[in-house]
Structure formats: C-alpha cells, structure tokens
C-alpha positions as CSV (number, residue, x, y, z in Angstrom):
1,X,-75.9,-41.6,46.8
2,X,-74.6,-39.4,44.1
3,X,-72.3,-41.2,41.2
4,X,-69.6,-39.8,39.1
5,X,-70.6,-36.0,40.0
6,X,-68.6,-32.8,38.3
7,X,-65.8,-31.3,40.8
8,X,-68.5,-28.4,41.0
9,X,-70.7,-30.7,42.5
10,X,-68.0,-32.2,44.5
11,X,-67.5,-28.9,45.8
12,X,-70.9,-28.5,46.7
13,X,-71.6,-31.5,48.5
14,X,-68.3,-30.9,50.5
15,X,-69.4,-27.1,51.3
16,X,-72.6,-28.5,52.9
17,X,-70.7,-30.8,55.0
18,X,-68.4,-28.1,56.0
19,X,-71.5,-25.9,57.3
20,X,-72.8,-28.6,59.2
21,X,-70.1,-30.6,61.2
22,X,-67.4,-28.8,60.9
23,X,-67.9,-25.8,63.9
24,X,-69.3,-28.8,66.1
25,X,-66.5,-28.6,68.2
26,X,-65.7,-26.9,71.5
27,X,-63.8,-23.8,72.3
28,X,-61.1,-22.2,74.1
29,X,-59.7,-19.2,75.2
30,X,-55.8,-18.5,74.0
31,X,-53.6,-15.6,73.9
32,X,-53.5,-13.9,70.5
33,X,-49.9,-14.6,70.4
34,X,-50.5,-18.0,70.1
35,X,-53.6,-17.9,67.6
36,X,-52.1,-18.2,64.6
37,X,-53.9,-20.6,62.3
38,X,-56.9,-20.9,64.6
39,X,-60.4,-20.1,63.9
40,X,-62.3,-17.1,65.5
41,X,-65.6,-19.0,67.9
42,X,-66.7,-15.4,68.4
43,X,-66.8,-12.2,67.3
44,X,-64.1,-9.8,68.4
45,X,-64.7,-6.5,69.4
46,X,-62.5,-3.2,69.9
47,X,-61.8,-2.7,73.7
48,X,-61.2,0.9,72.8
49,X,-60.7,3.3,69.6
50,X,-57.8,3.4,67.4
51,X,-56.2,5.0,67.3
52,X,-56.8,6.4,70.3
53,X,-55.7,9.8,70.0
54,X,-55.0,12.2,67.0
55,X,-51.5,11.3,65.3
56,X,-48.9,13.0,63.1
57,X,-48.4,11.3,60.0
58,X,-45.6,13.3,58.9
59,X,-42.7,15.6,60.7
60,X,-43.4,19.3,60.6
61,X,-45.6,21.6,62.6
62,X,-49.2,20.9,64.3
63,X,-51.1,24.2,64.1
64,X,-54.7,24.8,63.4
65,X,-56.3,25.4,60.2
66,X,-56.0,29.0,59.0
67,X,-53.6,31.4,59.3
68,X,-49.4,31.6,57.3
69,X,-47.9,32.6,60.5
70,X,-47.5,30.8,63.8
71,X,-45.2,31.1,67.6
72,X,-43.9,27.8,67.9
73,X,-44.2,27.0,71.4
74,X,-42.6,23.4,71.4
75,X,-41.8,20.0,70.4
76,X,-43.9,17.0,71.1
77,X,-41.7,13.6,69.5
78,X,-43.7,9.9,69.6
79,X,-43.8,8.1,72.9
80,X,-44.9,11.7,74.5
81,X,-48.5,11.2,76.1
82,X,-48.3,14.6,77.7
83,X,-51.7,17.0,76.9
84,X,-50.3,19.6,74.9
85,X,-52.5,22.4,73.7
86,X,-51.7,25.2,71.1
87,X,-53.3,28.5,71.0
88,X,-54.2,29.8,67.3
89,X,-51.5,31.2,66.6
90,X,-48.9,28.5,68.4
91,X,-47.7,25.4,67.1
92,X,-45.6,23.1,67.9
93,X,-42.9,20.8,66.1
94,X,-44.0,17.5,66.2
95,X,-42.6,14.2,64.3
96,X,-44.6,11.1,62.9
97,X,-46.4,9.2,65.4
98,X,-46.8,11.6,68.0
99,X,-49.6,12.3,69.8
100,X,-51.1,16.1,68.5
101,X,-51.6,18.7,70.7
102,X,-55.1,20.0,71.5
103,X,-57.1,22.7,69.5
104,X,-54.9,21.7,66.3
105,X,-56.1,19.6,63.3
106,X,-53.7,19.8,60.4
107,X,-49.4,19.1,60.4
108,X,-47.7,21.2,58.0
109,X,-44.7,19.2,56.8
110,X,-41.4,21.0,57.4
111,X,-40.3,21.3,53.3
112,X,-43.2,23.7,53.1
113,X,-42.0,26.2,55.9
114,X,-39.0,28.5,57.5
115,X,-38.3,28.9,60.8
116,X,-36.8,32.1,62.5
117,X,-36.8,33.7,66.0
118,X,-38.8,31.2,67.6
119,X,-41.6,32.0,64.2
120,X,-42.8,29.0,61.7
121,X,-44.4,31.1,58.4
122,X,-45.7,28.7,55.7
123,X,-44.2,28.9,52.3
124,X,-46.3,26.5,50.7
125,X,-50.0,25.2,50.1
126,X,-51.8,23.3,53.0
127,X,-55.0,21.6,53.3
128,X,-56.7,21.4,56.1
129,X,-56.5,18.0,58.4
130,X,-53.7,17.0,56.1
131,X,-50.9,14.3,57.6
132,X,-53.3,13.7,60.5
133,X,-54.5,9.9,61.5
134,X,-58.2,10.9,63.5
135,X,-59.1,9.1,66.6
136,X,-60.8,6.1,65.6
137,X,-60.3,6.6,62.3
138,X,-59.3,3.0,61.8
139,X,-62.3,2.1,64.4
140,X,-64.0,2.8,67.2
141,X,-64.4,1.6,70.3
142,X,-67.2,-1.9,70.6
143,X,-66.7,-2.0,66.5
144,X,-66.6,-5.6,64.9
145,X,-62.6,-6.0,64.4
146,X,-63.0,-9.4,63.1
147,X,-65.8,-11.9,62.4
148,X,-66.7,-15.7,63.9
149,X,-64.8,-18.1,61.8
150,X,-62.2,-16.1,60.6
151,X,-59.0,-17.9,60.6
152,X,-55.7,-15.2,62.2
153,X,-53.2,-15.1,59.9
154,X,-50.4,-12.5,60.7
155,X,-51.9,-9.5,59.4
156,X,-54.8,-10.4,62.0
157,X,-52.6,-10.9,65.1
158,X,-51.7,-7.6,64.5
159,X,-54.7,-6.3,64.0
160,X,-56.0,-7.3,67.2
161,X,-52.7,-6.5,69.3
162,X,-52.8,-3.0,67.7
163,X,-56.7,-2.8,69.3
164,X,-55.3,-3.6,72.7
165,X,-56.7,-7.6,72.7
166,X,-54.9,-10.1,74.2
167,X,-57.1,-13.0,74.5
168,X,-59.2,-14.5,72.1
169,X,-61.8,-17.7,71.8
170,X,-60.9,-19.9,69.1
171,X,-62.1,-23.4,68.3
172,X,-60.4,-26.7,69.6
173,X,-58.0,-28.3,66.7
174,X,-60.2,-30.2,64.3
175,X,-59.2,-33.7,65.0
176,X,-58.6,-35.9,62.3
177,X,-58.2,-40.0,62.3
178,X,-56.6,-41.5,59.2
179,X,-55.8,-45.2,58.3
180,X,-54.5,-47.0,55.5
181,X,-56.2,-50.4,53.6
182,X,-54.7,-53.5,51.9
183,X,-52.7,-56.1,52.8
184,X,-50.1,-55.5,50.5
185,X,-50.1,-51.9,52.6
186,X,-50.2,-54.3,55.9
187,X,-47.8,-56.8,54.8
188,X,-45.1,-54.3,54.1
189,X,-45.2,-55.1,50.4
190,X,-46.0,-51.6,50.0
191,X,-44.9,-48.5,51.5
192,X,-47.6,-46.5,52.7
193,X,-47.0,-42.5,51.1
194,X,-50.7,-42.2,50.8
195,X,-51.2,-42.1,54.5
196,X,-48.2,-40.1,55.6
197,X,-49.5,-37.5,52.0
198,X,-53.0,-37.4,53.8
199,X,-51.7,-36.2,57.3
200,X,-48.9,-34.1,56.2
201,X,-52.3,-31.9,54.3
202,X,-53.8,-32.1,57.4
203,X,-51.6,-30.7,59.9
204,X,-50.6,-27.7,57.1
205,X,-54.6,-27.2,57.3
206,X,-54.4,-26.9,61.3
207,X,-55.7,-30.3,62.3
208,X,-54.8,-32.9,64.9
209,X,-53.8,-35.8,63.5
210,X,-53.7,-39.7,64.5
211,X,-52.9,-42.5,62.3
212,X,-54.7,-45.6,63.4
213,X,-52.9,-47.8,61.2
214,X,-54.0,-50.5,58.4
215,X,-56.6,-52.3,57.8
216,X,-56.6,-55.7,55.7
217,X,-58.3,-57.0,53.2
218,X,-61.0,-58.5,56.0
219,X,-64.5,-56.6,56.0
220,X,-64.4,-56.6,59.9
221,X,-60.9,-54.7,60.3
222,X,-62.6,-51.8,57.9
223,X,-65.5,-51.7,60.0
224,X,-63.3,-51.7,63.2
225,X,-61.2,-49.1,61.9
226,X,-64.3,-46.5,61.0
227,X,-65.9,-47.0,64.3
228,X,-62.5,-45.9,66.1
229,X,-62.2,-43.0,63.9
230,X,-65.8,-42.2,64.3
231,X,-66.2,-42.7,68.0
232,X,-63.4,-40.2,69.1
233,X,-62.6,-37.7,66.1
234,X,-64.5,-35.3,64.4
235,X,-63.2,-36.8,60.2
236,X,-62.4,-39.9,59.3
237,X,-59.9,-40.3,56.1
238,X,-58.4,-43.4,54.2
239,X,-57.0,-44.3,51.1
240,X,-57.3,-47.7,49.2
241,X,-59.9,-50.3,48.8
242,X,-62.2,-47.6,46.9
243,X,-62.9,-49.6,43.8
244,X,-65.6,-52.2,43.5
245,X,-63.4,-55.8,43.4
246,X,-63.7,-58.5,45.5
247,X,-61.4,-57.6,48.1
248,X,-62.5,-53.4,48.5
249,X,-64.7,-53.1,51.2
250,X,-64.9,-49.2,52.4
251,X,-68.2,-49.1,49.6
252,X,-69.8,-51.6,51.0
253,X,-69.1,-51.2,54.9
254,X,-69.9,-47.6,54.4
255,X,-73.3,-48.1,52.8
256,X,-74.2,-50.4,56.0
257,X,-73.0,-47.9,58.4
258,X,-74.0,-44.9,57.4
259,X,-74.9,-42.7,54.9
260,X,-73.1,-42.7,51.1
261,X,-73.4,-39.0,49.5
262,X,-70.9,-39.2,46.5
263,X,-69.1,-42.4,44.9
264,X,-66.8,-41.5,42.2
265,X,-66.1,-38.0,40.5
266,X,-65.3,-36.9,37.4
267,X,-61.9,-35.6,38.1
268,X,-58.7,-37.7,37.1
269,X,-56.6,-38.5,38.8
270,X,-58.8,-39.1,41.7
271,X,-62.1,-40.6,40.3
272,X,-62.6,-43.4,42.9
273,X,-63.3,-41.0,46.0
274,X,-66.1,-41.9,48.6
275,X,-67.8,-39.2,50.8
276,X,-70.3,-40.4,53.5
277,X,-71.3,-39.9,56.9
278,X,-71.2,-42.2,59.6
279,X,-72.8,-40.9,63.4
280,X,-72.8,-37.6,62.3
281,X,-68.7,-37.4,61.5
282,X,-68.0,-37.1,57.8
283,X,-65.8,-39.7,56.0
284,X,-63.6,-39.3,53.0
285,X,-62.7,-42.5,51.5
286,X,-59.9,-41.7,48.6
287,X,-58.1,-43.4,45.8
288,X,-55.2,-46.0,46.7
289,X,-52.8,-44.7,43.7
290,X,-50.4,-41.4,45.0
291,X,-51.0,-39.1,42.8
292,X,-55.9,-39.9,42.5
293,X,-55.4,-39.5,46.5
294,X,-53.8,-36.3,46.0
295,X,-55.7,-34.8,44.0
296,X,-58.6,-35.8,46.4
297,X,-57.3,-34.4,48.9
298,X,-56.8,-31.1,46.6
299,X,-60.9,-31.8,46.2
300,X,-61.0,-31.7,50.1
301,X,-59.4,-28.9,50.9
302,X,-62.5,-27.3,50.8
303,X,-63.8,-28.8,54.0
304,X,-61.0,-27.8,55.5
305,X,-59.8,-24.2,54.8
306,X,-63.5,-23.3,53.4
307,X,-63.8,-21.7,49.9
308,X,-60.0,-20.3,50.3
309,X,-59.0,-19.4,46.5
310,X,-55.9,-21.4,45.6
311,X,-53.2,-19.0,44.5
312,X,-52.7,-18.3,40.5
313,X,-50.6,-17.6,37.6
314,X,-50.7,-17.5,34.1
315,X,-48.3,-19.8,31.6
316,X,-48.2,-21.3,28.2
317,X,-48.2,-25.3,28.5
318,X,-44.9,-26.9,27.5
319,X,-46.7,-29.8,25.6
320,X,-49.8,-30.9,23.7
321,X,-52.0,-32.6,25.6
322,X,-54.6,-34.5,24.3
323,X,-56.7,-36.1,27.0
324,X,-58.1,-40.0,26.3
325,X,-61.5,-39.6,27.7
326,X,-64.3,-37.0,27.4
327,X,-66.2,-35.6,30.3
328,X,-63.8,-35.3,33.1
329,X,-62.0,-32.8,35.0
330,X,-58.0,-33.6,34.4
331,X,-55.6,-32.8,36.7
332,X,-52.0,-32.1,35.2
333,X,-49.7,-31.2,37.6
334,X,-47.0,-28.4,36.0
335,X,-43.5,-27.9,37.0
336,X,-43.1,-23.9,36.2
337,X,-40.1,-22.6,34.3
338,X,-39.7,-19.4,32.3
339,X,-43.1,-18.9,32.2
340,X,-43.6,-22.5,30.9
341,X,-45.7,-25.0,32.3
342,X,-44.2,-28.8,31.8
343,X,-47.0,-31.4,32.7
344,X,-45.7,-34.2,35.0
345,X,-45.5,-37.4,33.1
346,X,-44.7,-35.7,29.2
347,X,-41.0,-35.4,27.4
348,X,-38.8,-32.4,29.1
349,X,-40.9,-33.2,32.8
350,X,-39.6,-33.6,35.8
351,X,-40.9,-37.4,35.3
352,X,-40.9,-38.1,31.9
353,X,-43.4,-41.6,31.4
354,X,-45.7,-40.6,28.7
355,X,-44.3,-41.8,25.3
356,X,-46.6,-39.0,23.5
357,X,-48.8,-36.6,24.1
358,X,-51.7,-38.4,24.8
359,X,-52.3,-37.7,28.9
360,X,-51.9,-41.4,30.3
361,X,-53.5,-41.1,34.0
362,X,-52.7,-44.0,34.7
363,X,-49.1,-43.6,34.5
364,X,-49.2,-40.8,36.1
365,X,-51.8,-41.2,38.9
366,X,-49.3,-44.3,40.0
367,X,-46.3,-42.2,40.7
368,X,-46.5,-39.9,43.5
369,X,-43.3,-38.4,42.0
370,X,-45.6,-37.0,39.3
371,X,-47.3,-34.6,42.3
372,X,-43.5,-33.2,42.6
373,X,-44.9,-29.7,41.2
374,X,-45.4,-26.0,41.5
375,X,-48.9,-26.6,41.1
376,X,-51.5,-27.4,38.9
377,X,-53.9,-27.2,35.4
378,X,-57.8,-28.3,35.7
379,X,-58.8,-29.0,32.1
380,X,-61.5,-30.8,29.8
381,X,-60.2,-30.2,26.9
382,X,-56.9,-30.5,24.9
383,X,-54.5,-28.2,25.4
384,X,-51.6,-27.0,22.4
385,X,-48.4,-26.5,22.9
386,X,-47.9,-22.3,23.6
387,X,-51.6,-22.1,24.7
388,X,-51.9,-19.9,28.1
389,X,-53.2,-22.0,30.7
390,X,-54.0,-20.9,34.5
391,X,-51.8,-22.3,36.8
392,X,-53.4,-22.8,40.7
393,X,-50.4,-23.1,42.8
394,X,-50.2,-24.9,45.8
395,X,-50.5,-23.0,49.4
C-alpha cells in the first residue's frame, strides 16, 4: 500500500485503475440520438463519403476552370439532386449548398461577374476549384469517423448523423454503489451531504447510481455494505470512517478484503482518501468532512471522465494566503469576480471563517458551504495578494 502519495501519483494510481476495470462492462446498441454522454465500444465507420457529392460554397456561377466568358444554361438551388452537366463554355447559377453540375470544378461568386442576354463574363480574379466542398473532402467512405472510447458530445452526434449513422454501440452505464458511515450519520444526528455530493458527481459523470445507505460504527455493517456494493456494481464509494480511531473501520476491513493501493494523499482538503480493490471492482473510501470528500471526488474524476482537462482561467488572488503545513497540494476553492479570485474561508469570501490569512483547512474542509465556488486554485506555496493564479473551473 502506498501512503501519503503526491496528487501526481494519485493520478497515476487512479489512471491504472481506469485502464483496467473500467471498460469491463457490456455493450449495447442505441440510436445516436440518444448517445449523448455515452462511450463509443467500437469504432465507427463512414457508411459513405461526405460529402457525397461536389457542393457550392458560395452563390454565383459553376463553370469550369478557364475561360472569361460563359452561356449560362441554368440554375441549380440546394435540395436539387438532379445530374446537371455544363459544357465548357456553359454554366449555371447555382447557390450555397447545391449539388454542382458535372464537368465543372470552380463557383465564381456573383460580385465578380455581369450578366446579360443569357451571357455570364467575369470581371474579376478566380482561382481554380475556389468555393467548392470535394466529395469526401471531409471523409471518405469506410474512414475511422470516431474512435472506441470516445465519449459523444454534441459536436459528435452530429458528426455521425451528418455521415448517415444512426445506430451506434456504446457501453452500459457505469454503475456506481455509494453508502454513507457513522452513527452519528445513522442516528440522524447528522445530515448526510457527503453521500447525496458523491452521487450528484456521479450521475453529472454518466453513471448509474444507488445509495445503499449507512453503515454504523460496527465492523460487520462495513463489511456488509462493501460486499453489496462489490457483488452487483462495477465502483464502490463512501465517505467517513477514513481515519485511524477506534471506531473507523473501512482501513481495516479493506486490508482484510482486498487489496489497499493508496491510504492518504498529500492534498488538503482531502488527505484521508482510501483507494483499494476488492474482487476486481475498485473502491474509493473518502474523507467524512464536506469540503476533504469533495476535493476527493475532484481527485477521482479521473476514473471517471479519463484525463479530461478541467477548464481554466487566469486571476490575481484576492488574499494572502499563507499555508500552515509544507508538502501538500492545497485546495482553495475561489469565488471569481472582476478578475479576482476570493478564497473560500478568508475576509471579503463568500464564507468568511478564517480570522487571517493563514489557510485554516480545517475550518474550511468542515463546511461544505466553503465548496460554493466557481472553481478552484492547487497550490504549495503561499500565495500574495495580486499574484496571478490559474483558476480550474468546474465542468
């Protein structure tokens, strides 16, 4: 088992899980209207070219190449799938996204030309193949239009409704089990945000998700509740009951069911994260305070959506920060304004708790009102007040 690892390590660890359970799942076949979010199980080839016939890209006159004068013999307007052929000497007038006519291979755009008598002359320069969209110039026919594992976003529906595919195999929803620990969790004492945090993440991220509900302080009910999660779903999360007191008991029921691969990062909020594997499903055991499980869960994300960048900005930090411990990754989670970024948890913040600038993690990993943000700063160092900072926003 790994101990307080770097978040690069982290992220490496959590990589090689992702390339080894997380594709174990079956497959079906849905309509690419209703793929959005899924993963690609195959590759998907073009049924045929595209597109898949020469198109104007401008209004004016198809001709061929060569000559200042030409008959114009017609006009051809988009939606016309009529074969059309111009001698060379004919044109015809066409507009943008029509189909061009045979034996012509350039549009000469109708600012450049006079009409008269039935007679197009061109009064301007022209290149040749100019405002003209090839057959298969955007691919051909049996090409690669998007890889295994891809993940269809909107620009990718299109794509593959453009190429004339309607179906497509995707994998089955990742299914994710998630349960809560402690009695004061059990007992009501406690509402449990962590739990309802952890799912909401998980069903953004595409998964199927079941909450199996909370396990006590009793060894047995933890070992209960990972065996459920194990036996029917392909991840197993929780939060709470990380630590190493008396009465936390994921370490030690972990380490006697499976396999322990990381205990504790160097990330805060957040240290007190478990990863392990337990009959080949991965499990991700993550702080009990709201704002260390959700910056877990930001240090999961990777198993999820893959190596997806987080989106970023640049901004000068509101505050000084000075942080209390060397050799950790701190989270500070920015509200942005005016091109400022005001750390959750210091004076002017949308939860002001700290009485200095001194980052108190504690404070702030307690509150889950302190994740309220626009995003967030990964530092190991102090920060002064004006300082540009990079800002990874949330997706």
């Amino acid at each position: 088992m790994r101990e307080l690892v770097t978040i690069d390590e982290t992220a490496r660890i959590v990589e090689e899980l992702r390339s080894r359970y997380y594709y174990r799942r079956d497959t079906e076949l849905v309509r690419v209207e209703d793929a959005a979010g899924r993963e690609l199980a195959e590759d998907v080839k073009s049924p045929l070219d595209l597109p898949q016939f020469d198109i104007a890209t401008m209004d004016g006159y198809a001709v061929k190449f060569g000559r200042r004068k030409y008959r114009v013999v017609g006009e051809i307007y988009a939606g016309d799938l009529n074969d059309y052929r111009a001698g060379d000497d004919e044109c015809y007038y066409i507009t943008t996204g029509a189909r061009m006519p045979l034996n012509t291979d350039t549009v000469v755009k109708v600012e450049i030309t006079a009409e008269k008598n039935g007679i197009m002359v061109i009064t301007g320069n022209v290149d040749r193949g100019k405002y003209v969209l090839k057959r298969g110039s955007e691919i051909r026919a049996r090409d690669i239009i998007l890889s295994k594992n891809v993940v269809l976003n909107p620009q990718e529906i299109a794509a593959l409704k453009s190429a004339g595919v309607d179906h497509v195999r995707v994998y089955r929803r990742l299914r994710a089990a998630v349960f809560s620990n402690g009695d004061e969790i059990k007992k009501g004492i406690i509402r449990d945000s962590n739990s309802a945090m952890i799912m909401a993440f998980l069903r953004k991220w595409g998964c199927k998700v079941e909450f199996l509900g909370t396990a006590g302080d009793d060894e047995s009910e933890v070992r209960e509740m990972i065996e459920r999660g194990v036996e029917d779903y392909d991840v197993v999360l929780t939060s709470g009951g990380v630590s190493v007191g008396k009465k936390d008991y994921i370490i030690r029921v972990l380490s006697k069911m499976g396999d322990l691969l990381l205990y504790r990062v160097r990330q805060r909020p957040g240290k007190p994260m478990v990863v392990a594997v337990v009959k080949e499903k991965p499990v991700f055991a993550l702080p009990g305070k709201p704002a260390g499980a959700f910056t877990a869960m930001l240090s999961l994300r990777r198993y999820f959506l893959g190596n997806r960048p987080f989106p970023k900005v640049r901004a000068k930090i509101a505050a000084d920060v000075i942080l209390p411990t060397r050799g950790f990754s701190y989270y500070l989670f920015v509200k942005i304004e005016n091109g400022y970024a005001f750390p959750a948890g210091f004076r002017h913040s949308h939860v002001s708790i700290i009485p200095d600038d001194r980052y108190e993690v504690s404070l702030v990993s307690a509150m889950s009102r302190s994740t309220l943000s626009d995003g967030f700063v990964v530092t190991d160092r102090d920060l002064k007040k004006g300082e540009e900072v990079e800002v990874n926003l949330y997706d």
